[in-house]
ZADO-1210 file (C-alpha; in nm, 4 decimals, padded with zeros to 6 digits):
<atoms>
<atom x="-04.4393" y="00.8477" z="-01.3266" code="UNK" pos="1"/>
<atom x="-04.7461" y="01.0239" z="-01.2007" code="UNK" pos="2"/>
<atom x="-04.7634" y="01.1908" z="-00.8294" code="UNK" pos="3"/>
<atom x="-05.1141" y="01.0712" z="-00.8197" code="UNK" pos="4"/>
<atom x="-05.2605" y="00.8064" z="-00.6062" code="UNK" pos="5"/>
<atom x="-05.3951" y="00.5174" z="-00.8161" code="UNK" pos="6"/>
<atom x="-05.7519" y="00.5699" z="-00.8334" code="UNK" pos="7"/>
<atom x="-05.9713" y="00.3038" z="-00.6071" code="UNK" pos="8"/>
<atom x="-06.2648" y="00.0960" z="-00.7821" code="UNK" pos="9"/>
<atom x="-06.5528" y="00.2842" z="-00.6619" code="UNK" pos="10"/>
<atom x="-06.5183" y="00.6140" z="-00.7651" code="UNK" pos="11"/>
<atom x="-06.8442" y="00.7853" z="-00.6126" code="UNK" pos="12"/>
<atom x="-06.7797" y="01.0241" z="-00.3455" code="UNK" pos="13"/>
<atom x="-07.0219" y="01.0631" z="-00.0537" code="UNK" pos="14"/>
<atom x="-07.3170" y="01.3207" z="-00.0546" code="UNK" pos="15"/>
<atom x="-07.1842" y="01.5102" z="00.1877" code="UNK" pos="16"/>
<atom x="-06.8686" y="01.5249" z="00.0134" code="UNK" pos="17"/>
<atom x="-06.6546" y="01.8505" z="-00.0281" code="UNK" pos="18"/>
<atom x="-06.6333" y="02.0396" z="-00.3239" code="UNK" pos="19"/>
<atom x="-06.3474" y="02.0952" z="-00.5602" code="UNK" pos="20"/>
<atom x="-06.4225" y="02.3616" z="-00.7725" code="UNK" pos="21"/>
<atom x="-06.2792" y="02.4962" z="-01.0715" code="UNK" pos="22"/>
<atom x="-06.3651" y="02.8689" z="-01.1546" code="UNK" pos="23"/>
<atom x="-06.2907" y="02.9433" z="-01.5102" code="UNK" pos="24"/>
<atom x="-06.3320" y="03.0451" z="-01.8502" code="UNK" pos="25"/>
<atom x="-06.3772" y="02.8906" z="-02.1787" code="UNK" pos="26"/>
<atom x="-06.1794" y="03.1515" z="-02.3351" code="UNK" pos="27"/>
<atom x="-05.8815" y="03.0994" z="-02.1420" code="UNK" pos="28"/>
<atom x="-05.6687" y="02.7851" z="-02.3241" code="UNK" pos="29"/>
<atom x="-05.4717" y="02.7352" z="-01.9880" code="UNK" pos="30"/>
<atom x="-05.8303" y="02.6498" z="-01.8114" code="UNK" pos="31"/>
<atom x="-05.9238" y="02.4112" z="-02.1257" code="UNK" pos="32"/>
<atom x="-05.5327" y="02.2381" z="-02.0444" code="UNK" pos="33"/>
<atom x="-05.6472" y="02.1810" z="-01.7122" code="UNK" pos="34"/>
<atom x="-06.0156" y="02.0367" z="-01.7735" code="UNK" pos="35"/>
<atom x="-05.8633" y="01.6661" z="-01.8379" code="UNK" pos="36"/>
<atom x="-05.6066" y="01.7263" z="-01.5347" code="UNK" pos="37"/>
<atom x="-05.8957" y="01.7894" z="-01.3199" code="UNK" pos="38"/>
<atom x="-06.0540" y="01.4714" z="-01.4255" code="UNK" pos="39"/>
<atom x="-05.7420" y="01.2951" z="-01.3825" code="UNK" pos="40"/>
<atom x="-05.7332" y="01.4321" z="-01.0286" code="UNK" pos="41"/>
<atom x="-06.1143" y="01.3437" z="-00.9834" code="UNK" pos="42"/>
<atom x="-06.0560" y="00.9795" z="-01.0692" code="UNK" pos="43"/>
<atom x="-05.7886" y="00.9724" z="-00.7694" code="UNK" pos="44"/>
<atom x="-05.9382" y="01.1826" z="-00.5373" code="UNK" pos="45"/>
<atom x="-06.3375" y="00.9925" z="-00.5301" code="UNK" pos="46"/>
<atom x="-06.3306" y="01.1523" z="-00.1464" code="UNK" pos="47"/>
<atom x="-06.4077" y="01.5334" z="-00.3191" code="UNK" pos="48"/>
<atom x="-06.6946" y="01.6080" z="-00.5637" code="UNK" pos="49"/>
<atom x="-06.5415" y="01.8179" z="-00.8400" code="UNK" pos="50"/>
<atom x="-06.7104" y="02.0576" z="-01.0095" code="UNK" pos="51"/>
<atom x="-06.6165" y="02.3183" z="-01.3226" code="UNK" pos="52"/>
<atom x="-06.7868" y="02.6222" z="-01.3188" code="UNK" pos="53"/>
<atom x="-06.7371" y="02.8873" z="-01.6412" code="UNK" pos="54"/>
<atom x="-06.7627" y="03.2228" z="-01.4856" code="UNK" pos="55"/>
<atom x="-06.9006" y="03.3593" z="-01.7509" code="UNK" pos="56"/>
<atom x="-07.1949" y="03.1274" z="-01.8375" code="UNK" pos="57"/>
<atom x="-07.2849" y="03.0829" z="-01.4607" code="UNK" pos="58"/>
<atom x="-07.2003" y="03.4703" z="-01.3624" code="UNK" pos="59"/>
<atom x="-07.4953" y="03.4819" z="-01.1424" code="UNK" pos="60"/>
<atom x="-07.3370" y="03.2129" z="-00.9204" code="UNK" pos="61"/>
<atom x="-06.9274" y="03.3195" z="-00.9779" code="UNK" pos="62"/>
<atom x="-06.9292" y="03.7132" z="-01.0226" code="UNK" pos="63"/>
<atom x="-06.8841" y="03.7518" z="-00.6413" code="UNK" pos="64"/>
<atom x="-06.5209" y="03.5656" z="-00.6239" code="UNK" pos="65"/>
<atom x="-06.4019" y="03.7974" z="-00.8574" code="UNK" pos="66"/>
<atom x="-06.1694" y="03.5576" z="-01.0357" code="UNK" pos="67"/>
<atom x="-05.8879" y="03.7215" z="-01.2407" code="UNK" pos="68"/>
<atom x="-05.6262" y="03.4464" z="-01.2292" code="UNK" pos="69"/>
<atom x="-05.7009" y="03.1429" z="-01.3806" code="UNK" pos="70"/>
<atom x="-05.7138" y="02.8447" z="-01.3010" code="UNK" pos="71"/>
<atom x="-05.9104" y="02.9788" z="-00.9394" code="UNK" pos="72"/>
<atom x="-05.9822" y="02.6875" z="-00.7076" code="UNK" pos="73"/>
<atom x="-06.2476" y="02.6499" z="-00.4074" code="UNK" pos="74"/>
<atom x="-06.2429" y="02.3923" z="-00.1760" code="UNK" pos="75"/>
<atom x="-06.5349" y="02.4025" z="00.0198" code="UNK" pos="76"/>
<atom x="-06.8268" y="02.1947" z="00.1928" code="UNK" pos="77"/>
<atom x="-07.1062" y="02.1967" z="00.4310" code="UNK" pos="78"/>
<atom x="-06.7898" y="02.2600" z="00.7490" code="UNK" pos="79"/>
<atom x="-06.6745" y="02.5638" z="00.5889" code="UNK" pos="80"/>
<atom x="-06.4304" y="02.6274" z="00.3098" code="UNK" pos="81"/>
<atom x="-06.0585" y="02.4681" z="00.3049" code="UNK" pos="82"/>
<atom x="-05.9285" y="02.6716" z="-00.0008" code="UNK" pos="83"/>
<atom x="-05.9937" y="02.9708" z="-00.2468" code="UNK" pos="84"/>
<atom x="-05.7455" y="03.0949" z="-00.4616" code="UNK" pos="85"/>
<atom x="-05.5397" y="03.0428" z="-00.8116" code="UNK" pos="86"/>
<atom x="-05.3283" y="02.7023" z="-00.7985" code="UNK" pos="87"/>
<atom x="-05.0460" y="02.5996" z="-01.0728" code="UNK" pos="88"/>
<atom x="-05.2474" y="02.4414" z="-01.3332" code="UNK" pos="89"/>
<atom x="-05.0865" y="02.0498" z="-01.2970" code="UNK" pos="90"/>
<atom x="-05.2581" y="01.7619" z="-01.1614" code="UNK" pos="91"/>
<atom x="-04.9893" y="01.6644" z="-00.9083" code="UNK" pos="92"/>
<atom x="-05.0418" y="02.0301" z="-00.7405" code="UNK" pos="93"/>
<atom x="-05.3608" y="01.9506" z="-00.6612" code="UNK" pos="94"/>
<atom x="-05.3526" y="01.6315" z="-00.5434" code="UNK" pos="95"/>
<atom x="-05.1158" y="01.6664" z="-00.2687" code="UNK" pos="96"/>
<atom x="-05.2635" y="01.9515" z="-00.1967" code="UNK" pos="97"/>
<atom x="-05.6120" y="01.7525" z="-00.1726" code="UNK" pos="98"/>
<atom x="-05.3807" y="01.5567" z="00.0630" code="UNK" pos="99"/>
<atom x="-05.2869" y="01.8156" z="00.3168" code="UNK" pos="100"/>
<atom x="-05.5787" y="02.0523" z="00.3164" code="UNK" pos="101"/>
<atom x="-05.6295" y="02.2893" z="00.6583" code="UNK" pos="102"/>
<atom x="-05.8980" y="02.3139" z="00.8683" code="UNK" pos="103"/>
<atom x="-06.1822" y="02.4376" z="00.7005" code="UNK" pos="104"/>
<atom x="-06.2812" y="02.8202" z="00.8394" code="UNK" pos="105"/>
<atom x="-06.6409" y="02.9870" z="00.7681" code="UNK" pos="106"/>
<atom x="-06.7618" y="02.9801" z="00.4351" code="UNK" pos="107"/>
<atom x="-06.8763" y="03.2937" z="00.3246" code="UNK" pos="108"/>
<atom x="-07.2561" y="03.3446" z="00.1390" code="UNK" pos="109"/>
<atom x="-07.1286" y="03.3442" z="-00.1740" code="UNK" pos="110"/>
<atom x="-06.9541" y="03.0429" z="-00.1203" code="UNK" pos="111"/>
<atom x="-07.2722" y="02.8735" z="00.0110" code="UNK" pos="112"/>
<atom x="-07.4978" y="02.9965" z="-00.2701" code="UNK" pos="113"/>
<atom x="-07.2484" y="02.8399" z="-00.5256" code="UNK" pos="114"/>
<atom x="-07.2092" y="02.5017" z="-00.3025" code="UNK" pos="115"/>
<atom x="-07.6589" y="02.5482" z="-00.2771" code="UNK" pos="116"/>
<atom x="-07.6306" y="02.5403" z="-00.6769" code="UNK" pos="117"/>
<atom x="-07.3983" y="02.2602" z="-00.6987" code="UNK" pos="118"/>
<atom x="-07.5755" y="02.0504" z="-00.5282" code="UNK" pos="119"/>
<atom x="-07.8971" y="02.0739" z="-00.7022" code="UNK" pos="120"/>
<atom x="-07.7518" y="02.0778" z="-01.0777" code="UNK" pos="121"/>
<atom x="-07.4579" y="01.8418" z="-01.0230" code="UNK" pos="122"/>
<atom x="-07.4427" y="01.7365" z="-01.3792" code="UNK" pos="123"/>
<atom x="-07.4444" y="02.0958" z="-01.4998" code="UNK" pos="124"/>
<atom x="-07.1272" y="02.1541" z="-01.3593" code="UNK" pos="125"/>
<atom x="-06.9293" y="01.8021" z="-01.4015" code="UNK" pos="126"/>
<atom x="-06.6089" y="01.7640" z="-01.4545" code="UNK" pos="127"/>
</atoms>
């Protein structure tokens, strides 16, 4: 039985949404595990916009988090950012995370430039 909430009927989140981000690699097999994970957790979770971003193919957007553990997660939107940092690669992680999130503190430049990007190439970046 799955920790995940079921997923609602509409499954469009709001433009204003925050962002979860996934900061990985294609290279790295434990980031390719977690791609349909993510989705799963996208499905449940249609308050976030989710977002995967390869650090190598968009390195003019990621270089600046200096990811090095994989899977690397941002949670971030236009009030500030909620989370950065690796998580445990399983859906259920995530989602109660997603569930008890902190206050969100001052995003940082980099973290706006990557949330600027997101938002006008959505479908680059889709989970």
């Amino acid at each position: 039985m799955s920790a995940l909430p079921a997923a609602p009927v509409s499954a469009e989140p709001a433009s204003d949404a925050p962002w979860v981000v996934c900061l990985c690699a294609e290279w790295c097999g434990t980031c390719r595990d977690y791609r349909p994970l993510l989705e799963q957790v996208a499905r449940a979770h249609p308050q976030f916009r989710f977002a995967w971003v390869d650090i190598e193919d968009h390195a003019e957007i990621a270089d600046a988090f200096d990811v090095e553990t994989f899977p690397t997660l941002l949670i971030a939107g236009a009030d500030g950012t909620r989370f950065l940092g690796p998580l445990l690669p399983h859906a259920e992680t995530l989602s109660r995370m997603l569930g008890a999130l902190q206050a969100p503190q001052p995003s940082s430049l980099d973290v706006d430039l990557l949330l600027a990007v997101l938002e006008k190439r959505p479908a680059e970046f889709a989970v």
